[in-house]
C-alpha positions as CSV (number, residue, x, y, z in Angstrom):
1,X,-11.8,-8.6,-17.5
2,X,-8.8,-9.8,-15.6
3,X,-6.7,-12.2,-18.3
4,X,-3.5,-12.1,-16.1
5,X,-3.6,-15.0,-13.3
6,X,-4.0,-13.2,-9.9
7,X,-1.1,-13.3,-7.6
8,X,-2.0,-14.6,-3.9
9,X,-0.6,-12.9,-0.9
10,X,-0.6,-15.3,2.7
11,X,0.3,-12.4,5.6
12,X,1.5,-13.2,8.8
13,X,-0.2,-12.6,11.8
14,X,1.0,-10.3,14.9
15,X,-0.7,-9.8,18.0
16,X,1.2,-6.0,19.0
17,X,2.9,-3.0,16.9
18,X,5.9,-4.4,18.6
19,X,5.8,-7.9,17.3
20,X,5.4,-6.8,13.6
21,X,8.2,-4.3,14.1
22,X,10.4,-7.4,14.8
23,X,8.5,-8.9,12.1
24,X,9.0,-5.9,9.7
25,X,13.1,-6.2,10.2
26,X,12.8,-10.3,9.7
27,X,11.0,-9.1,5.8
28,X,13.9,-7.3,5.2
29,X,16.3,-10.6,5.1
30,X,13.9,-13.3,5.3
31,X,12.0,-14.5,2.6
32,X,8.4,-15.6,2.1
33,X,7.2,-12.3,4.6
34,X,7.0,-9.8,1.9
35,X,5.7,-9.4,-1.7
36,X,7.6,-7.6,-4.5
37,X,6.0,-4.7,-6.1
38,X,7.5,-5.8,-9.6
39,X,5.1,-5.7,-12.0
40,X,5.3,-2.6,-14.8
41,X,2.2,-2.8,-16.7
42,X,3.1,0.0,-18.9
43,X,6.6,-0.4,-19.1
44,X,9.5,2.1,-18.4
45,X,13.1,1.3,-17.8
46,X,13.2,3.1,-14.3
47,X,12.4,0.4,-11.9
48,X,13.5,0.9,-8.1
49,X,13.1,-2.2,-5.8
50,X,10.0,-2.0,-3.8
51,X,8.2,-4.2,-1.3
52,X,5.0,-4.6,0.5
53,X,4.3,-6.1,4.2
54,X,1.1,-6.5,5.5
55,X,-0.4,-8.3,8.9
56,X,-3.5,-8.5,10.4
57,X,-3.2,-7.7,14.2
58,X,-6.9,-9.1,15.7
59,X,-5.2,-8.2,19.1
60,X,-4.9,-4.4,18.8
61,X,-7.9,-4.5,16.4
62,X,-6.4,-3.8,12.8
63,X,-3.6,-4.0,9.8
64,X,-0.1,-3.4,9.9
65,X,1.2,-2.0,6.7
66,X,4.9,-1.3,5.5
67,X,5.7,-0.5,2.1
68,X,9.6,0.4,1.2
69,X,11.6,1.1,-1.7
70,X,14.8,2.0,-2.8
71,X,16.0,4.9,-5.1
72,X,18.3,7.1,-6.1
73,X,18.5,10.8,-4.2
74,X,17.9,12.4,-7.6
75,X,15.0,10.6,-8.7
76,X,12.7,11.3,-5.2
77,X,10.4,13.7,-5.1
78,X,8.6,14.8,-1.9
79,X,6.5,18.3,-2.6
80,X,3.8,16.9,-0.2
81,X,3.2,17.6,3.2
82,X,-0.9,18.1,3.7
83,X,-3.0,15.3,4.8
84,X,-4.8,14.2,1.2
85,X,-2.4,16.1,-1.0
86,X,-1.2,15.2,-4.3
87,X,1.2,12.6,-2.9
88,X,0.9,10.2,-6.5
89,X,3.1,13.0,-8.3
90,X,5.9,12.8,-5.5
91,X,7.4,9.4,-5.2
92,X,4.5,7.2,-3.7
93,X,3.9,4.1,-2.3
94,X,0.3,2.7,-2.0
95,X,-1.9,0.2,-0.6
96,X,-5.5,-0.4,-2.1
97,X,-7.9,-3.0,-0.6
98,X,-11.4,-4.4,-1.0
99,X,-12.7,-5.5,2.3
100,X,-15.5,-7.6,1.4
101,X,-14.6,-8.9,-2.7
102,X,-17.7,-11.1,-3.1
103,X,-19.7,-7.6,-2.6
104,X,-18.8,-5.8,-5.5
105,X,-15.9,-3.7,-6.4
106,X,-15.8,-0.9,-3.6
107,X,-12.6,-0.4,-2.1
108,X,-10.0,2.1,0.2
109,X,-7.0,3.1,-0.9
110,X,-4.0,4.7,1.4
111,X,-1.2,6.5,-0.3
112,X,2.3,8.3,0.8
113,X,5.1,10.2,-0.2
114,X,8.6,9.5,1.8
115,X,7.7,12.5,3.7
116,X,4.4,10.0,5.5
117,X,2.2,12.3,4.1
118,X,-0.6,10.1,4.0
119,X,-3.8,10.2,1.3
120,X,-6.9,8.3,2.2
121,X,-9.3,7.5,-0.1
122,X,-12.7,5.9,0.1
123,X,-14.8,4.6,-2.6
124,X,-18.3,2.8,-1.9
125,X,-21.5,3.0,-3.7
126,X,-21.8,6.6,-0.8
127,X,-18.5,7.8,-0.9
128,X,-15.9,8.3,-4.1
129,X,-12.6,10.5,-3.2
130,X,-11.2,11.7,0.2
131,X,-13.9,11.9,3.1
132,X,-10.9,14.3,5.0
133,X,-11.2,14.0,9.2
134,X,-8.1,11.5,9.3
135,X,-4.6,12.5,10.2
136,X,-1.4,10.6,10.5
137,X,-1.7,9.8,13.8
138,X,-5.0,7.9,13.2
139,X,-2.8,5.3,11.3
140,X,0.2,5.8,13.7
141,X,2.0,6.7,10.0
142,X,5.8,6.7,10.8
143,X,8.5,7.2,7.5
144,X,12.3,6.7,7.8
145,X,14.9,6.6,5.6
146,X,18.8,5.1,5.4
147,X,20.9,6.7,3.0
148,X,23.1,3.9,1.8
149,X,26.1,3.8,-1.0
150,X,26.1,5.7,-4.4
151,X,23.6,8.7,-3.3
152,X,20.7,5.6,-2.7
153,X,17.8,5.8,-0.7
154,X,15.8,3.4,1.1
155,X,12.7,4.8,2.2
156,X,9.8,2.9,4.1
157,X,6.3,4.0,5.2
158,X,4.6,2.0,8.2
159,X,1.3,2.3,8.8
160,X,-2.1,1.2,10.9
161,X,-5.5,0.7,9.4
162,X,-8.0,0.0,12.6
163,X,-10.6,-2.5,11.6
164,X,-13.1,0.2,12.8
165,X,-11.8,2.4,10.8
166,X,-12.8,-0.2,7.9
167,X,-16.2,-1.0,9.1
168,X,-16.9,2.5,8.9
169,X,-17.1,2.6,5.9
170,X,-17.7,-1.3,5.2
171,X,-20.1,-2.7,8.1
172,X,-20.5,-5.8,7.1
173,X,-16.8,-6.2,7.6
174,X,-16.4,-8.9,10.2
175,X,-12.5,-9.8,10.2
176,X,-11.3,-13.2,11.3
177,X,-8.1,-15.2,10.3
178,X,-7.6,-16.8,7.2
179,X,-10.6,-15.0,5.2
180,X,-9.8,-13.7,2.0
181,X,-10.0,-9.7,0.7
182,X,-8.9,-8.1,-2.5
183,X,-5.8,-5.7,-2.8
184,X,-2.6,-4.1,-4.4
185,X,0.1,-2.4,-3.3
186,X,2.1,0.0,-5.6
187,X,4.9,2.4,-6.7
188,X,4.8,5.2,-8.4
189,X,5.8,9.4,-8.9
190,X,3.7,10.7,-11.8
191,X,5.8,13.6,-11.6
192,X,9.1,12.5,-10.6
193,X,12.3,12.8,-12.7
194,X,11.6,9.2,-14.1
195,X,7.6,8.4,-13.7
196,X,7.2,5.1,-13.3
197,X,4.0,2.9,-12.2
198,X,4.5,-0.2,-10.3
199,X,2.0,-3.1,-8.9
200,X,2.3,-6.3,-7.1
201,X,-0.7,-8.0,-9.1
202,X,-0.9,-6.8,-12.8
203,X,-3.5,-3.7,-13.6
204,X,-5.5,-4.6,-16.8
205,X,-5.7,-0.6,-18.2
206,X,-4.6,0.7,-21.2
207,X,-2.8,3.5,-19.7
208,X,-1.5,4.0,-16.0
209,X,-4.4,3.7,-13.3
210,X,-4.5,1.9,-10.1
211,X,-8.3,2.7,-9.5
212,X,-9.1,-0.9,-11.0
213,X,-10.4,-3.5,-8.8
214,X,-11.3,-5.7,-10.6
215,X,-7.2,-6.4,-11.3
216,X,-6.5,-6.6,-7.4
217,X,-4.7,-10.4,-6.5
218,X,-6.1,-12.1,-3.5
219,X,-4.5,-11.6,0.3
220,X,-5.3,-14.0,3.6
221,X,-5.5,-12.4,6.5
């Protein structure tokens, strides 16, 4: 049972990849665009800055995603570079949603490492793990970096879910502003130099796992 009060995430809208480029340099000094992926469940002292944009784009027909963080050069690991690999033990940012909330707990979760080495996962009442098929240029995945002062790193991911690709596995899924889904964006490196586990919206688990649904905060599209 969720105890924690569950955070609430209104996105901006964007109507071409273009516009939420502009939209996804605004985040960086703008506030009120973004959310914070600042909550450590399960401790640890290592915390690197990390963010989360996310707009719907009923125009080209999907969601714009950009996750970013910033760490040191020594603590980034990137051992990745196959489509549905192990990216969780490099350093990882991730993105896990619920389409349709008031149907149960089935969800879709999209992972990388700084490399954009993407892993896709589904999980329905059909489907639990990686259904494979996908590559990075299904989700126009595109990863920079800007090496900045005392050997840090900001790294960001950018990414495109197509609503088809959603209803594909959710049918029902009918997308229209201002309806409501369930989600969390994270940070993490279970095998980094520091591990660490991050979440926007606190993960009721004794021990780190992001696979809980029931703990995802609430985001209007």
């Amino acid at each position: 049972m969720q105890t924690a009060p569950k955070k609430r995430y209104v996105t901006t809208r964007v109507s071409s990849e273009e516009e939420f480029d502009r939209l996804n340099r605004r985040a960086r000094v703008e506030d009120g665009l973004r959310v914070a992926i600042d909550t450590y469940p399960w401790g640890g002292d290592y915390r690197p800055e990390s963010y989360a944009l996310l707009s719907p784009d009923y125009t080209t027909g999907g969601l714009w995603v950009a996750l970013e963080t910033t760490e040191p050069i020594t603590h980034i690991r990137t051992t990745a570079f196959a489509m549905d690999g192990p990216v969780w033990e490099d350093s990882c940012l991730e993105f896990f949603f619920n389409p349709l909330p008031e149907k149960g707990l089935n969800y879709l979760n999209f992972e990388s490492n700084s490399a954009g080495t993407m892993l896709c996962g589904v999980h329905t009442d059909k489907i639990n793990g990686q259904p494979g098929g996908n590559s990075a240029k299904t989700f126009r995945m595109r990863a920079v970096r800007e090496y900045g002062k005392e050997s840090n790193v900001w790294w960001q991911v950018r990414f495109f879910i197509p609503f088809d690709y959603i209803q594909k596995y959710f049918p029902d899924f009918s997308p229209r502003p201002g309806m409501t889904i369930a989600g969390n964006f994270y940070k993490c490196g279970d095998k980094c130099p520091k591990p660490h586990f991050a979440a926007w919206n606190f993960v009721e688990a004794p021990s780190p796992n992001f696979h809980v649904p029931a703990s995802f905060g609430e985001i209007i599209l």
